[in-house]
N, C-alpha and C positions, 0 to 999 in steps of 0.2 A: 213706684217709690212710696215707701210708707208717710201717711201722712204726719207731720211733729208733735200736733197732739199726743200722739200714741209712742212717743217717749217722754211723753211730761209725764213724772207723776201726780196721779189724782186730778190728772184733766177733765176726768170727768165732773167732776166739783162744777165746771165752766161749763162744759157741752152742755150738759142736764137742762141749763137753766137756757141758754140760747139755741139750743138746739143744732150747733155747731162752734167751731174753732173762728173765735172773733181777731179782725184783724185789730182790733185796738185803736183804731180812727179814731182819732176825740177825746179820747177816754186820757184822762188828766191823773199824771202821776204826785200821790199823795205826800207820801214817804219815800227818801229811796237813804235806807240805814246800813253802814259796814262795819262791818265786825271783824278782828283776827280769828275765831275760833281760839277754841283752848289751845294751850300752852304745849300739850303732849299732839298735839295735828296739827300742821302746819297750813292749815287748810281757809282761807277766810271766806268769808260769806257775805252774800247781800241780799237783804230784805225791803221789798218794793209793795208798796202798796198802790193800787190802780185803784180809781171810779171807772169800772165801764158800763157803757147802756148801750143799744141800740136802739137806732135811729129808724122809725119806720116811716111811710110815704101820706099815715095820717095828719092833717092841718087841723091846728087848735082854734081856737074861738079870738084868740089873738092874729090868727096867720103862722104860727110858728109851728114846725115838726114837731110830732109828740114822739117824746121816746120813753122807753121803757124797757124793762131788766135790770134796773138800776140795784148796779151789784159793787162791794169791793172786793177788789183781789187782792189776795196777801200772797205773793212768788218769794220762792226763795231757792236764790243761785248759788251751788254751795262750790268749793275750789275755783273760787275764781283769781284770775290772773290777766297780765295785759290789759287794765282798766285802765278807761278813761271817761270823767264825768266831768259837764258842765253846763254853765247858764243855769241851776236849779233857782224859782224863782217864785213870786206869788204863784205865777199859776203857769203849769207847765203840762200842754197837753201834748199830744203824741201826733205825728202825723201815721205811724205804724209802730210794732213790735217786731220785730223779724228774729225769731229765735233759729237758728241754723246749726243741723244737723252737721258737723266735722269730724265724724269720730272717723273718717275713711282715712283721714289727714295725717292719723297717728302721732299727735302733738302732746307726747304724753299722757297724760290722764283727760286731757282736754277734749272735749264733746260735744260741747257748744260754742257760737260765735251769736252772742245778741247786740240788738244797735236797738235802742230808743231812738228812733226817729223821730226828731223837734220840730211841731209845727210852730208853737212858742215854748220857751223855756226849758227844762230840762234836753241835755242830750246826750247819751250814753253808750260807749261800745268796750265790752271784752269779752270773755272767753271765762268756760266753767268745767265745771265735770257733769255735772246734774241740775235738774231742772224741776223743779216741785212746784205745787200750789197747795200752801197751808191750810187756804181757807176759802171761804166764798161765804161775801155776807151780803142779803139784799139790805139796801139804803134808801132813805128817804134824801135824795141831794140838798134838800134844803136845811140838813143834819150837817153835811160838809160843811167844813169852812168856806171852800169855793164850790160852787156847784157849776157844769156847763152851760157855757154863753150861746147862744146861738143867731145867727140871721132870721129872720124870717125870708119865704120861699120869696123865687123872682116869681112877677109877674110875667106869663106871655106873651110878646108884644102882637 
């Protein structure tokens, strides 16, 4: 099965910098804007903005993971349909992204099935034709308005 990456346009923009397809753990959705499209295409659109970083197994001087790649992502899901959004909030991180492959489904023009999965706040699910990434910009998180919270590690007992 081909991996979904390799139907996102300009995934690569993402790989590059993480060296693979992030599942979006943590990574806090910034924006999530809807549009109708123009007038003459029937077609509306949604523009999502992510912080995402990974999280590596190095301890800071506080105790806490250091992460790093700290990127935004600017997605944009264009025919979309079947939408459903809620809880968007101060601060709305992800528990996952799940972008899914349905073009087998033959549901019209329809391609995708994505779910925002809400560990807090935002939570989102429909259906699109197409799947792009605008952009990818490294960030400084303390440039966010909200930057990610984190625990410090358990200790072993």
């Amino acid at each position: 099965m081909d991996a979904i990456e390799n139907k996102i346009e300009n995934s690569h923009l993402l790989t590059d910098i993480f060296g693979y397809w992030p599942s979006f753990h943590d990574a806090e959705v910034i924006s999530f804007e809807m549009f109708r499209g123009p007038q003459n295409v029937p077609e509306p659109f949604f523009r999502v903005k992510l912080h995402v970083f990974e999280m590596t197994s190095e301890v800071d001087s506080r105790g806490f993971f250091v992460l790093k790649n700290h990127s935004l992502v600017t997605f944009l899901f264009r025919g979309v349909d079947e939408s459903h959004v809620k809880w968007f909030n101060h601060q709305n991180a992800l528990w996952e992204l799940a972008i899914v492959d349905i073009s087998s489904r033959q549901l019209e023009h329809l391609k995708f099935e994505i779910h925002f999965a809400s560990a807090f706040g935002v939570e989102a699910e429909f259906k699109c034709r197409s799947v792009a990434i605008e952009g990818v910009d490294s960030v400084d998180p303390r440039d966010l308005s909200v930057s990610p919270s984190q625990s410090a590690p358990r200790s072993s007992a």
